[in-house]
RODO-2510 file (C-alpha; in nm, 4 decimals, decimal comma):
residues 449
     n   res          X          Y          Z
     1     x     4,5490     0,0858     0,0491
     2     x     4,2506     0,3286     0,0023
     3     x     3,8946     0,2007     0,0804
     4     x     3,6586     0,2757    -0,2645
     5     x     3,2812     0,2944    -0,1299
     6     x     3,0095     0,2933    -0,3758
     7     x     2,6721     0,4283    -0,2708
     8     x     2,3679     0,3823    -0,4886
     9     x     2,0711     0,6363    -0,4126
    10     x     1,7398     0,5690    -0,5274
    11     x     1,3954     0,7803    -0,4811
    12     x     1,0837     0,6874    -0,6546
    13     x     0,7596     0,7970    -0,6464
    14     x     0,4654     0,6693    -0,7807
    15     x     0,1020     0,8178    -0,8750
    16     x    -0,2460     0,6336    -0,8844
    17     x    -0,2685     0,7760    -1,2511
    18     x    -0,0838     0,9804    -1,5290
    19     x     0,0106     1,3501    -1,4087
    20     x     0,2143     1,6331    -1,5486
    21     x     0,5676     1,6796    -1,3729
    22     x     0,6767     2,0561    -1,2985
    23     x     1,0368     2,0946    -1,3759
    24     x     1,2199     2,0025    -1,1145
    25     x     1,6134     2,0891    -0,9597
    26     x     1,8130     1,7943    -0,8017
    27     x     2,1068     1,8536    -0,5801
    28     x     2,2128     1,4848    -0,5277
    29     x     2,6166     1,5940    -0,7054
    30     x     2,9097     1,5929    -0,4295
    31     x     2,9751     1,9517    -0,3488
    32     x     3,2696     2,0688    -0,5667
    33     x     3,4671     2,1677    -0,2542
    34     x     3,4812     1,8049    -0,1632
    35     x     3,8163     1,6987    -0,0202
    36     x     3,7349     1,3445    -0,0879
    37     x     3,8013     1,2039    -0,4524
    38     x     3,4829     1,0703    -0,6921
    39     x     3,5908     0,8518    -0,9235
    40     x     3,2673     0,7735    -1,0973
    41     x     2,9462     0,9657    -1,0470
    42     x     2,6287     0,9219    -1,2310
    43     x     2,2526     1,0222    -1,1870
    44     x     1,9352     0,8205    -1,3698
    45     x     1,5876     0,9352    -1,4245
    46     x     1,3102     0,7951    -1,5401
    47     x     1,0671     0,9088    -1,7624
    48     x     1,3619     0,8542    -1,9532
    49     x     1,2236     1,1071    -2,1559
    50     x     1,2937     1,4083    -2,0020
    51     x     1,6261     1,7031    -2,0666
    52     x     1,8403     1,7704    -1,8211
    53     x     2,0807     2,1267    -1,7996
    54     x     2,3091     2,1062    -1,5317
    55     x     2,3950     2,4160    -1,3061
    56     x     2,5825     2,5951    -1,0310
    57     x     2,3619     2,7811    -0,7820
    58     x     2,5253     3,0894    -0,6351
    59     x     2,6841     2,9294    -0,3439
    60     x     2,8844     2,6589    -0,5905
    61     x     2,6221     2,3227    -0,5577
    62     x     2,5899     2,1204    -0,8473
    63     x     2,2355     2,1615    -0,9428
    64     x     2,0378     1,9362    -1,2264
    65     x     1,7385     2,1032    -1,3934
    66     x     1,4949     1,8390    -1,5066
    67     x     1,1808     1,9108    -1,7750
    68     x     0,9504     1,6435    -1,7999
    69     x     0,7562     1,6693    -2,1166
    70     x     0,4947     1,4257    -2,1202
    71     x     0,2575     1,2723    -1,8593
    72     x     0,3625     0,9792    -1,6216
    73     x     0,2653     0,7657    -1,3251
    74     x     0,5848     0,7195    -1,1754
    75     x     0,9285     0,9512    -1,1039
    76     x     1,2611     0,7678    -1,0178
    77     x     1,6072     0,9380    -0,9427
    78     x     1,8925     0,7003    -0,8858
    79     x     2,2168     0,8165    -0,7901
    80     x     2,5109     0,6054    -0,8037
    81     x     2,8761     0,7240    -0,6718
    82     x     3,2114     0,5879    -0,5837
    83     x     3,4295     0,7786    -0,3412
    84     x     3,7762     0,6895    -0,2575
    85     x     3,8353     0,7159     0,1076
    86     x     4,1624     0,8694     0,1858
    87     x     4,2846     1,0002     0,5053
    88     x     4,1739     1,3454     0,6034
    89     x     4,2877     1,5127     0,8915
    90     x     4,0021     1,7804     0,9783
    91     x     4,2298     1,9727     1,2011
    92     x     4,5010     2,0125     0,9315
    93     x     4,4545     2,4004     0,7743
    94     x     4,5507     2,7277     0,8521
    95     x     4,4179     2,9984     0,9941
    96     x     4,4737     3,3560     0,9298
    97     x     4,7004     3,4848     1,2396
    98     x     4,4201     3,7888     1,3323
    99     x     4,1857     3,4851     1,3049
   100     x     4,3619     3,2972     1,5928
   101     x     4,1743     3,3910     1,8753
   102     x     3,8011     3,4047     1,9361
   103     x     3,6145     3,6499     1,9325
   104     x     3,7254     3,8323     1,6041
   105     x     3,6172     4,0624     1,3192
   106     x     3,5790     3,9327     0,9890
   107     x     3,6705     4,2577     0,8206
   108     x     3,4145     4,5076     0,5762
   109     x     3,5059     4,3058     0,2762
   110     x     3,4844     3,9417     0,4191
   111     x     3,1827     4,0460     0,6182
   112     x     3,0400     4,1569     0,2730
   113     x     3,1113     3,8744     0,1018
   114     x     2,9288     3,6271     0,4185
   115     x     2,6381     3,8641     0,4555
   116     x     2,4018     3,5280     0,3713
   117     x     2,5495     3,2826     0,6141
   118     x     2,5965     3,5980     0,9112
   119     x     2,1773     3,6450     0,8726
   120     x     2,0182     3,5248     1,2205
   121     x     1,7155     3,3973     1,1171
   122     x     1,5925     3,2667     1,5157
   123     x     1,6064     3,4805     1,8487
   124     x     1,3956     3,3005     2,1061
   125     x     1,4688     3,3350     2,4539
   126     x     1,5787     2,9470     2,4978
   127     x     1,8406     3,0504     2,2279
   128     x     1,9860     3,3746     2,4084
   129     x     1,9278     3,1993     2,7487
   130     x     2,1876     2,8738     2,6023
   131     x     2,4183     3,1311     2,4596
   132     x     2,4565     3,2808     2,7939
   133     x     2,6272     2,9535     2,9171
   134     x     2,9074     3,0185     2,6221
   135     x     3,2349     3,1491     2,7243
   136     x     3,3142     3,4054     2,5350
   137     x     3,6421     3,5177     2,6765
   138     x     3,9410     3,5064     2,3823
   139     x     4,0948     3,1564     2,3429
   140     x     4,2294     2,9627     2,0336
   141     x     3,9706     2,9293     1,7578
   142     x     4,0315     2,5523     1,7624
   143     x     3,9363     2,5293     2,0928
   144     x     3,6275     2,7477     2,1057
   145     x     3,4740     2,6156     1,8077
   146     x     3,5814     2,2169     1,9588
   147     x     3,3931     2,3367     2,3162
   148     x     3,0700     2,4708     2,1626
   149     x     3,0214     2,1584     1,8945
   150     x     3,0350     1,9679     2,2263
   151     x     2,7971     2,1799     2,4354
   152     x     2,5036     2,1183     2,1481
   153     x     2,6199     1,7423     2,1517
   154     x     2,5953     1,7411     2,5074
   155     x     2,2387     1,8891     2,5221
   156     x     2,0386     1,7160     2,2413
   157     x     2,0004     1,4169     2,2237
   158     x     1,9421     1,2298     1,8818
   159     x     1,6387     1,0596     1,7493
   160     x     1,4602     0,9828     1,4143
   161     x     1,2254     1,1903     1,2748
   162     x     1,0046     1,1558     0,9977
   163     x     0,8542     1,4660     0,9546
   164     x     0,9387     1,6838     0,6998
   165     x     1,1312     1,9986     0,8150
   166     x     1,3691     2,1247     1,0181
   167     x     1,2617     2,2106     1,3931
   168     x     1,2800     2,5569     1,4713
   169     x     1,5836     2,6471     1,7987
   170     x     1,3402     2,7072     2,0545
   171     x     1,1603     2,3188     1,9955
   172     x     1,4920     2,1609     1,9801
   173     x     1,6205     2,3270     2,3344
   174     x     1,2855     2,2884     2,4728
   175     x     1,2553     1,9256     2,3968
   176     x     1,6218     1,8443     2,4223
   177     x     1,5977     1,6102     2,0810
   178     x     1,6554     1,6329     1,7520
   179     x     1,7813     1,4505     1,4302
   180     x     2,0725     1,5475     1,2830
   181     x     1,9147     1,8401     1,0353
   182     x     1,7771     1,9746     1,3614
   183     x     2,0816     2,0068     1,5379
   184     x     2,2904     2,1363     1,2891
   185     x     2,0108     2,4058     1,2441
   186     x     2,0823     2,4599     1,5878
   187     x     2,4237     2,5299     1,5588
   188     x     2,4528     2,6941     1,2528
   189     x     2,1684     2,9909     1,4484
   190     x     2,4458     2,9732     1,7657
   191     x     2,7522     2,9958     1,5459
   192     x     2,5678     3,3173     1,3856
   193     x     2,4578     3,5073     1,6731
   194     x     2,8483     3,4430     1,8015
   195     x     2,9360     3,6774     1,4756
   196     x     3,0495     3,3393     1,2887
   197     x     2,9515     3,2815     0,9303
   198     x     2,7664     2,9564     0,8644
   199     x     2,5563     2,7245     0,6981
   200     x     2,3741     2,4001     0,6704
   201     x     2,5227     2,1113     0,4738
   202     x     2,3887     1,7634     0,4353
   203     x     2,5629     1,4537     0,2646
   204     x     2,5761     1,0653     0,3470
   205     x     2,6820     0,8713     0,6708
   206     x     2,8040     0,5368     0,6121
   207     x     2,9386     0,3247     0,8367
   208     x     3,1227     0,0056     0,8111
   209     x     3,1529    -0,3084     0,9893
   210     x     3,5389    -0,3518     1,1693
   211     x     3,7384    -0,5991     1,0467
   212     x     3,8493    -0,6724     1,4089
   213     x     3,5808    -0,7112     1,6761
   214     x     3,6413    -0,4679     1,9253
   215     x     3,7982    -0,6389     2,2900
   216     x     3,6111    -0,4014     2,5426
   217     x     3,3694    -0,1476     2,3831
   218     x     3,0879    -0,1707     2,1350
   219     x     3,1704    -0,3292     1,7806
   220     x     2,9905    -0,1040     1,5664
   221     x     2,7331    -0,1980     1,3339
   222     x     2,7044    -0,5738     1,2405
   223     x     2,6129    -0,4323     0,8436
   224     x     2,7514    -0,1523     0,6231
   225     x     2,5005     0,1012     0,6597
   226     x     2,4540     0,4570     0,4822
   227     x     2,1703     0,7314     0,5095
   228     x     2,1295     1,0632     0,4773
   229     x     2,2758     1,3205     0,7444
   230     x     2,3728     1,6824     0,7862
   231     x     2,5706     1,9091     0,9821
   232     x     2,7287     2,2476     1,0342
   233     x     2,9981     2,4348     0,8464
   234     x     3,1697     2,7698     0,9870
   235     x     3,3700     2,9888     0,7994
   236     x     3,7653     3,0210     0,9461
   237     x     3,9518     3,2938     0,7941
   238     x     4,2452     3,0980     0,6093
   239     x     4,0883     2,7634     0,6446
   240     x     3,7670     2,8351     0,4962
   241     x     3,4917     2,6274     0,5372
   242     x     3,5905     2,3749     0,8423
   243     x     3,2475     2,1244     0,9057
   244     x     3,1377     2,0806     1,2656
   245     x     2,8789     1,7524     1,3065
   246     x     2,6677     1,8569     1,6471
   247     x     2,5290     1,4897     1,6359
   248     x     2,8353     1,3142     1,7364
   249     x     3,0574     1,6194     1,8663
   250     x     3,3466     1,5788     1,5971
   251     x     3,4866     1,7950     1,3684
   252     x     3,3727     1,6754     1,0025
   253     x     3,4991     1,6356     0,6608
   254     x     3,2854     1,5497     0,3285
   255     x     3,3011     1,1967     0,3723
   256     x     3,2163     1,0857     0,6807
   257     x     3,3082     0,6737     0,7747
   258     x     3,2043     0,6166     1,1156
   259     x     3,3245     0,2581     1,2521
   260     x     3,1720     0,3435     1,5742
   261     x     3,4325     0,2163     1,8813
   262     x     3,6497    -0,0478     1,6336
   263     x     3,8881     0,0773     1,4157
   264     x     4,2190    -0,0542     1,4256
   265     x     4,4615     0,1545     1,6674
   266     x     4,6309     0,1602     1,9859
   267     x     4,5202     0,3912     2,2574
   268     x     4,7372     0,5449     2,5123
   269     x     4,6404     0,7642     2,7718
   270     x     4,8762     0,9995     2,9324
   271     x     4,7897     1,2897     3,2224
   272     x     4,9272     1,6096     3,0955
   273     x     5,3030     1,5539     3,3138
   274     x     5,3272     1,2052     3,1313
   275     x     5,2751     1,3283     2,7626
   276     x     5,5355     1,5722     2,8744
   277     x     5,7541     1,3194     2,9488
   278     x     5,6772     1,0850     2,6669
   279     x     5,7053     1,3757     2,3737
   280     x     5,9104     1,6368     2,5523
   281     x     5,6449     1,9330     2,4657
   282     x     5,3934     2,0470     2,6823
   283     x     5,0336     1,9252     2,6079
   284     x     4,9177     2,2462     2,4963
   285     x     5,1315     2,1796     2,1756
   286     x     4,9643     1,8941     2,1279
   287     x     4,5689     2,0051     2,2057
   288     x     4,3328     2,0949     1,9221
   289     x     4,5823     1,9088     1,6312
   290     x     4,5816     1,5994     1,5028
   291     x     5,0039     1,4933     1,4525
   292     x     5,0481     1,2105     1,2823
   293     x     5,3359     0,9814     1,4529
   294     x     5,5895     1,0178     1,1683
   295     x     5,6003     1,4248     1,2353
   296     x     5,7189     1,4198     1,5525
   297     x     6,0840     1,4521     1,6322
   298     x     6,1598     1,0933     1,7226
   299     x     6,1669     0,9041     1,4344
   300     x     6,0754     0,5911     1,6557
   301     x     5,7244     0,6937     1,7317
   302     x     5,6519     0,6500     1,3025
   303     x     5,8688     0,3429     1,3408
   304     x     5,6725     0,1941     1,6021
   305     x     5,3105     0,2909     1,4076
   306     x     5,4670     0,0733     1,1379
   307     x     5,6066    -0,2337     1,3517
   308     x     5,2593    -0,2372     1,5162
   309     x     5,0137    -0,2038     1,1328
   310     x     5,2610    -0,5854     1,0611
   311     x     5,1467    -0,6751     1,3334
   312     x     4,8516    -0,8998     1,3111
   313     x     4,7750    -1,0216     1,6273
   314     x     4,6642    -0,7945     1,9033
   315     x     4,8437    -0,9399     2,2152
   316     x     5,1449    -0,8597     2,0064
   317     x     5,0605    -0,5264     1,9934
   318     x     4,9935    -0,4116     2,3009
   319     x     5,3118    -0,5901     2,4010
   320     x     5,5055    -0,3719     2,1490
   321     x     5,3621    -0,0823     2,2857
   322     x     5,3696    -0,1239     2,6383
   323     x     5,7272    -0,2208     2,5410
   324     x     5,7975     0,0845     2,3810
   325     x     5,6277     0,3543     2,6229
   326     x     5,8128     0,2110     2,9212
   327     x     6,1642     0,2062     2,7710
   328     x     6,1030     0,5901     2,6451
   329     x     5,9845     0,6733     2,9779
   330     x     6,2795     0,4969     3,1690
   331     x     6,4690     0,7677     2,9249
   332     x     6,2901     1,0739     2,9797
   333     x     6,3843     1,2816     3,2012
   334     x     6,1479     1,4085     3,5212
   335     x     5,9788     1,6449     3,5576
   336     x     6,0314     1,8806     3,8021
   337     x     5,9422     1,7810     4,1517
   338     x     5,7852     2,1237     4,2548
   339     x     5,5685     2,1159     3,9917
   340     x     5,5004     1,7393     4,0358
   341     x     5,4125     1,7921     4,4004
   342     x     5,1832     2,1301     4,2848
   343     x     5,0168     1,8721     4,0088
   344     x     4,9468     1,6204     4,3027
   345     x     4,7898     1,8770     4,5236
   346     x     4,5512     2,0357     4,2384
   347     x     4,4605     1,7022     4,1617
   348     x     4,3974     1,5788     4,5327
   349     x     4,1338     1,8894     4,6045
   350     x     3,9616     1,8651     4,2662
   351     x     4,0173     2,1732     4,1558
   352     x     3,9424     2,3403     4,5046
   353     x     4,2744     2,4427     4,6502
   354     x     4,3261     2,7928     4,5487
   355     x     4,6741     2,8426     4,3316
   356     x     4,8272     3,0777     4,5504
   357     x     4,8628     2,8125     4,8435
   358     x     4,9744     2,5310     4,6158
   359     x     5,2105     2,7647     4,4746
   360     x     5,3376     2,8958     4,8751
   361     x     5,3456     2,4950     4,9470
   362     x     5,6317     2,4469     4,6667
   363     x     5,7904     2,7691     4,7571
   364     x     5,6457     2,9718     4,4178
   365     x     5,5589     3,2649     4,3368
   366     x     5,1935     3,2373     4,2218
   367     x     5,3432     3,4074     3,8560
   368     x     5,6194     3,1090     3,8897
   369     x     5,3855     2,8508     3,9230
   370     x     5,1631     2,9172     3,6404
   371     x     5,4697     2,9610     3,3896
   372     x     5,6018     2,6485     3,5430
   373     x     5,3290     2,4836     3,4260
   374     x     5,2964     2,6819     3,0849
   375     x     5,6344     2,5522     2,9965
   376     x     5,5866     2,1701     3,1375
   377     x     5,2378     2,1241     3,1281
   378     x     5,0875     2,3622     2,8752
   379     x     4,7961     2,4030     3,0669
   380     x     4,6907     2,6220     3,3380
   381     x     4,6897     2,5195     3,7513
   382     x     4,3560     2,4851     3,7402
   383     x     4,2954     2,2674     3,4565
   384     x     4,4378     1,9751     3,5844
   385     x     4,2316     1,8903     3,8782
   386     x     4,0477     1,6342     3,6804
   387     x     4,3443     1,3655     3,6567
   388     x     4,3243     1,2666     3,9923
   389     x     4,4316     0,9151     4,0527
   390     x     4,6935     0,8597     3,7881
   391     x     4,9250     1,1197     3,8971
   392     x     5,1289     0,9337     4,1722
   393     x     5,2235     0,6496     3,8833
   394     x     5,3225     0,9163     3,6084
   395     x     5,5068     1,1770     3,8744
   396     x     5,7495     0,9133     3,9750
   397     x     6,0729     0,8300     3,8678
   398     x     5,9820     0,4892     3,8130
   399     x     5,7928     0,3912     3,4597
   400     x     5,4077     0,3391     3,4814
   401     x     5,2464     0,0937     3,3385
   402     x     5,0860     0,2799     3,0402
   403     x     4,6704     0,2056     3,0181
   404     x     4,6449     0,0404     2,6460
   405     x     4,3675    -0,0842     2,4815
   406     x     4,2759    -0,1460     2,1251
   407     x     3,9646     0,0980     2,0932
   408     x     3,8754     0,3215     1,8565
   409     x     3,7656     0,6668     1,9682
   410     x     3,5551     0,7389     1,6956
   411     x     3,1627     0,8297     1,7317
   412     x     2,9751     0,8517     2,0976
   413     x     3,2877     0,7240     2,3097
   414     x     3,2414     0,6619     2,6712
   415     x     3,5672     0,8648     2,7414
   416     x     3,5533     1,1958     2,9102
   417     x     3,4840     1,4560     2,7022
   418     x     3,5385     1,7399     2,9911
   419     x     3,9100     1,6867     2,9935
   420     x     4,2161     1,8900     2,8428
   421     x     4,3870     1,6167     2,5897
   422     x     4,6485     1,5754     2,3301
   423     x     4,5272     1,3917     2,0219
   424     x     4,7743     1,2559     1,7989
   425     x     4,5865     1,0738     1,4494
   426     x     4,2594     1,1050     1,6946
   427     x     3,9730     1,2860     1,7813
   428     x     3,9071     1,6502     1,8557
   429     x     4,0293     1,7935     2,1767
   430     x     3,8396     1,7198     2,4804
   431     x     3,6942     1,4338     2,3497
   432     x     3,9125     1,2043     2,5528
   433     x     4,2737     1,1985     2,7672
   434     x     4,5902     1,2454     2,5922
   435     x     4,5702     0,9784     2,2946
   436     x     4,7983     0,8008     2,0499
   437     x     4,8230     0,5847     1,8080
   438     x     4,4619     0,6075     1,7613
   439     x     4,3124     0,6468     1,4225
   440     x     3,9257     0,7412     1,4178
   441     x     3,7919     0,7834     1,0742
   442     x     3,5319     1,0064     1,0206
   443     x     3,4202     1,1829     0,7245
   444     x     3,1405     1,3172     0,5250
   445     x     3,0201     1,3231     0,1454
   446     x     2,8317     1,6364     0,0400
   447     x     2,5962     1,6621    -0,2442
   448     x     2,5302     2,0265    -0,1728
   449     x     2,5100     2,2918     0,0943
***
């Protein structure tokens, strides 16, 4: 059943005496571009005596041109919406197969056509001296554009401020703070200088309280609460506009509903040789998508997703899942115990024990250990080293005990966000292990660019 919000917008100002009103243009209409439905939309201003043309500025907005013909002590805008929440998955679009890999060329045309959101308008040294840290070297667009909305959630911290404005680059780095308008800035100036197209966006953030308190992690807000945010769009060559939201370090939608650590869902976390195990596909076929259950191959994984939504009571969950992970692992077959035992030893030196003597210890080739673990793992040697302590249980032949919890991973989670993962109805890569049966919603409404 969808979730209708309704979000009611007012502005007023008021003047110590009777002044003449300039025309004025509101953008308070959801972007047309909005992937989430509106059924009912309306916008009120008082004087009531005023005409009203509405527009479309060059880049699409919905724009309202107000003329105000007669003197007044007071102006008043109320906006009143109702969006129907359905389930977006911000990782679900294509992308043009020359697009693939950063870095890339837009083309003459397409370059013409995003000449306004390719302008740098900042070049401070703080700004060239963070892009330094960015690794440029060519990797899946997904992933690139997932690490560097991290890296500016990493290294500003939020707060409130008041003051009209957006910070310039050089504050933000040199303070390390921002609100959301300032880090988005931010981003959109990085994205730019990287040769990416983008632009500013702002909308609503509403979040709602969970109809479950959460067992082990922060509930969320105790009210439903909305206000005004913004973040950072990026043009993607067959995906178009894809929204990036710096402030919390997701990818972003135009409707953003943020019930911070409690939604309803099952977490699972797997190292990268127990997803293998549990799906039969490396983890790289996993990282940087969002699959819901019901598209993978075994028609129990949807089956289970169901059993567990009838479920109403929690301890009845986790018992079906734990249920269910160890009798599919019982099944699966192992994994091979070279690359096991190579696993074990990256993990044990964190990441410090050069591959060509893990790969001489298992009696590889240094080339046959990294395909081995292409083809089983889907990540490289070194990438593992930060699942140290769970191997042992998941190399075995004998079924872990899967970690489960009912958490959401939506918002600021405590969960790692350095390590490689394979989200399935979660959040972005990298965000946190290998997780399923997890369903974070987070979206965002747009009233203009």
């Amino acid at each position: 059943m969808a979730i209708r919000v309704a979000i009611n917008h007012k502005t007023a100002y008021r003047y110590d005496r009777a002044i003449s009103l300039s025309p004025h243009v509101f953008r308070l209409r959801p972007a047309p571009h909005a992937r989430t439905p509106i059924e009912a939309y309306s916008l009120k201003i008082f004087p009531e005596k005023h005409f009203i043309n509405w527009q479309q500025d060059p880049f699409g907005n919905f724009q309202a041109r107000v003329v105000f013909p007669e003197k007044t002590n007071e102006l008043r805008i109320e906006v009143e919406l109702i969006a129907r929440m359905v389930v977006i998955n911000p990782f679900d679009f294509f992308v043009e197969e020359w697009a693939e890999k950063y870095p890339f060329s837009y083309g003459a045309q397409l370059t013409s056509e995003l000449t306004p959101y390719l302008e740098v308008k900042e070049d401070g040294p703080l700004l060239n001296q963070w892009l330094e840290r960015v690794d440029r070297s060519k990797k899946n667009i997904n992933d690139f554009l997932v690490s560097l909305n991290q890296m500016v959630n990493r290294d500003i911290g939020y707060n409130i401020r008041l003051e009209p404005g957006v910070q310039t680059c050089e504050v933000t780095l040199a303070t390390a703070f921002g609100s959301c308008r300032d880090s988005a800035w931010l981003l959109v100036q990085i994205l730019r200088k990287l040769g990416l197209a983008a632009r500013f966006v702002s909308g609503y953030l509403i979040q709602l309280t969970a109809d479950i308190p959460s067992l082990d992690g922060p509930s969320g807000p105790e009210k439903d609460f909305t206000d005004l945010h913004a973040w950072t769009e990026v043009y993607i060559p067959g995906a178009g506009w894809v929204g990036l939201d710096p402030t919390s370090g997701l990818f972003a939608g135009h409707v953003v509903i943020d019930s911070t650590g409690a939604s309803a869902c099952v977490q699972v976390n797997f190292t990268p040789l127990g997803a293998f195990r549990f799906f039969g596909v490396p983890v790289g076929e996993l990282c940087g998508r969002m699959v819901p259950l019901e598209d993978m191959s075994d028609a129990g994984l949807g089956e289970l997703r169901r059993r567990l939504e009838d479920t109403a009571d929690w301890n009845q969950r986790l018992k079906l899942a734990e249920a269910f992970i160890a009798a599919r692992l019982r099944r699966a077959p192992a994994e091979h115990p070279a690359t096991a035992a190579a696993f074990r030893t990256l993990c044990a030196g964190y990441g410090e024990v050069p591959v060509a003597t893990v790969a001489a210890r298992v009696g590889w080739s240094r080339k046959q250990l990294a395909q081995r673990f292409r083809d089983e793992v889907g990540l490289p040697p070194k990438a593992v080293a930060p699942y140290e302590g769970t191997v042992p249980q998941l190399s075995s032949r004998r079924s872990p005990r899967p970690s489960i919890s009912n958490r959401a991973v939506a918002g600021r989670s405590a969960s790692s966000r350095d390590k490689p993962s394979a989200p399935v109805q979660s959040v972005p890569p990298s965000r946190t292990h290998a997780s399923t049966f997890a369903a974070a919603s987070r979206r965002r409404l747009a009233p203009g660019m």
